[in-house]
C-alpha positions in Angstrom: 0.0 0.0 0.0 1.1 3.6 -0.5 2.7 5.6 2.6 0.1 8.2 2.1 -2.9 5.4 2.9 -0.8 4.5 6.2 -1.3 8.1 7.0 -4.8 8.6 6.3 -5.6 5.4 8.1 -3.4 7.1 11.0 -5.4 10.6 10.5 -8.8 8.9 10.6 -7.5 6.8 13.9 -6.6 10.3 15.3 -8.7 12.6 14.6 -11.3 9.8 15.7 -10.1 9.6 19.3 -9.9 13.8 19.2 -13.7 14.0 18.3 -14.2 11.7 21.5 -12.3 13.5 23.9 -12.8 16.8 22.5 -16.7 16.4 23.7 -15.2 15.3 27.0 -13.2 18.4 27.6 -16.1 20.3 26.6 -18.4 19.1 29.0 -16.1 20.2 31.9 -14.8 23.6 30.4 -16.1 26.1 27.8 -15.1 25.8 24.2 -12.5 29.3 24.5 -10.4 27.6 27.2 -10.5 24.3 25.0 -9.0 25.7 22.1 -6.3 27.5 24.1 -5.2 24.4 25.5 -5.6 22.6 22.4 -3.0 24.9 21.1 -1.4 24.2 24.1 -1.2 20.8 23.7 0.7 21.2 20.1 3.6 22.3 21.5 5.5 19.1 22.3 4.5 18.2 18.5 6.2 21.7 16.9 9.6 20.6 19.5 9.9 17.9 17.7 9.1 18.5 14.3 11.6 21.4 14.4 14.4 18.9 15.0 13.6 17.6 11.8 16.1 17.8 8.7 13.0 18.9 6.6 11.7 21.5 8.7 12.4 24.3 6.9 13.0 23.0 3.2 10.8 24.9 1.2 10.6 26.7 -2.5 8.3 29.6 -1.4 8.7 30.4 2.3 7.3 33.6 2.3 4.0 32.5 0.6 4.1 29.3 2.6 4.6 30.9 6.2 1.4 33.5 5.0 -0.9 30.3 3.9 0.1 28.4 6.5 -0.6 31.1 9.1 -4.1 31.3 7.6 -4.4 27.8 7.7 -3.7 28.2 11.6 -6.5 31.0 12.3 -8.7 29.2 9.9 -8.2 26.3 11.4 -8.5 27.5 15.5 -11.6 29.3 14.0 -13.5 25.6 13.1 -12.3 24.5 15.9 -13.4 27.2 18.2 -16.9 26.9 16.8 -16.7 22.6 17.0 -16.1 23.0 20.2 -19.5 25.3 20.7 -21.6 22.6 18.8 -20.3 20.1 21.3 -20.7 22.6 24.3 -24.1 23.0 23.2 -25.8 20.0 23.2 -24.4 18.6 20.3 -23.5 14.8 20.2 -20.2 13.8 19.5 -21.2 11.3 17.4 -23.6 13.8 15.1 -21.5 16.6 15.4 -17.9 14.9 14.5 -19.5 13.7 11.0 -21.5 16.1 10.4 -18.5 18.8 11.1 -16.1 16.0 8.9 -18.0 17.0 5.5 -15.9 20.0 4.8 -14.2 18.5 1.9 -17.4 19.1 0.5 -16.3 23.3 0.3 -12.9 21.9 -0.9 -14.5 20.2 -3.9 -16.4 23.7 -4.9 -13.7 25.3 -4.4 -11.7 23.0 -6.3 -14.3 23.0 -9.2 -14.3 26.6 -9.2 -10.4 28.0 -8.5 -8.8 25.2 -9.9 -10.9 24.1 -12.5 -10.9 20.4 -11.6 -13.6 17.8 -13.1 -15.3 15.3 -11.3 -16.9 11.9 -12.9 -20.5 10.8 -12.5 -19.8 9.0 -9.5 -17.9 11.4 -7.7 -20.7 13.6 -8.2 -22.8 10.7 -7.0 -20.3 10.6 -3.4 -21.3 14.5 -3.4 -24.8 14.5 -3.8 -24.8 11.3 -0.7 -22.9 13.4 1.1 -25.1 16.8 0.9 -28.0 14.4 1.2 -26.5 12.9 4.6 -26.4 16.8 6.3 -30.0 16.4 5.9 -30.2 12.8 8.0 -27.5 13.9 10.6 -29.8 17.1 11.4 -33.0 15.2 11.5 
């Protein structure tokens, strides 16, 4: 199997467990102090990853550091407001789901910036997707 399946079999395993315990911090602190020690929590992760031989090879770094700031604040943004759809009587396992569509935006986006093109089944897989917003709020 390809190294990048490994890690999106890792991601899913991970960001799995965070949905959990991400409702569990929630129910014992509000969703402002949760993100802060989210961020927190990254820490160890950056000391590491700075030791790494690849940690600043880049072509761009510039543009990079300015996307990858946005992607930060864009980021602690969705997570600030999971966090309140937890905190407010959201269940993790609606919310986590429903919240895990966002690749739906990434495909418009996709469509429309980069003028990608999708087959009839992958426009199937979107259309079950939108479809299953509906079933997860009902």
């Amino acid at each position: 199997m390809p190294k990048w399946v490994w890690y999106s079999i890792l991601t899913m395993l991970f960001w799995g467990a965070w949905g959990v315990v991400s409702k569990a911090a929630v129910d014992m602190m509000s969703p402002l102090v949760n993100q802060v020690l989210f961020t927190l929590g990254l820490v160890p992760l950056v000391a590491v990853m700075l030791r790494s031989k690849d940690a600043f090879a880049a072509t761009n770094r510039v543009k990079g550091a300015a996307y990858a700031f946005a992607t930060g604040i864009l980021g602690g943004i969705g997570n600030i407001t999971f966090f309140e759809a937890l905190s407010r009587g959201g269940r993790a396992s609606i919310v986590v789901p429903l919240t895990g569509l966002y690749p739906l935006l990434t495909i418009l986006a996709a469509l429309i910036l980069l003028k990608e093109r999708l087959n009839w089944v992958q426009w199937a897989g979107i259309a079950m997707a939108a479809g299953s917003i509906y079933l997860f709020s009902v």
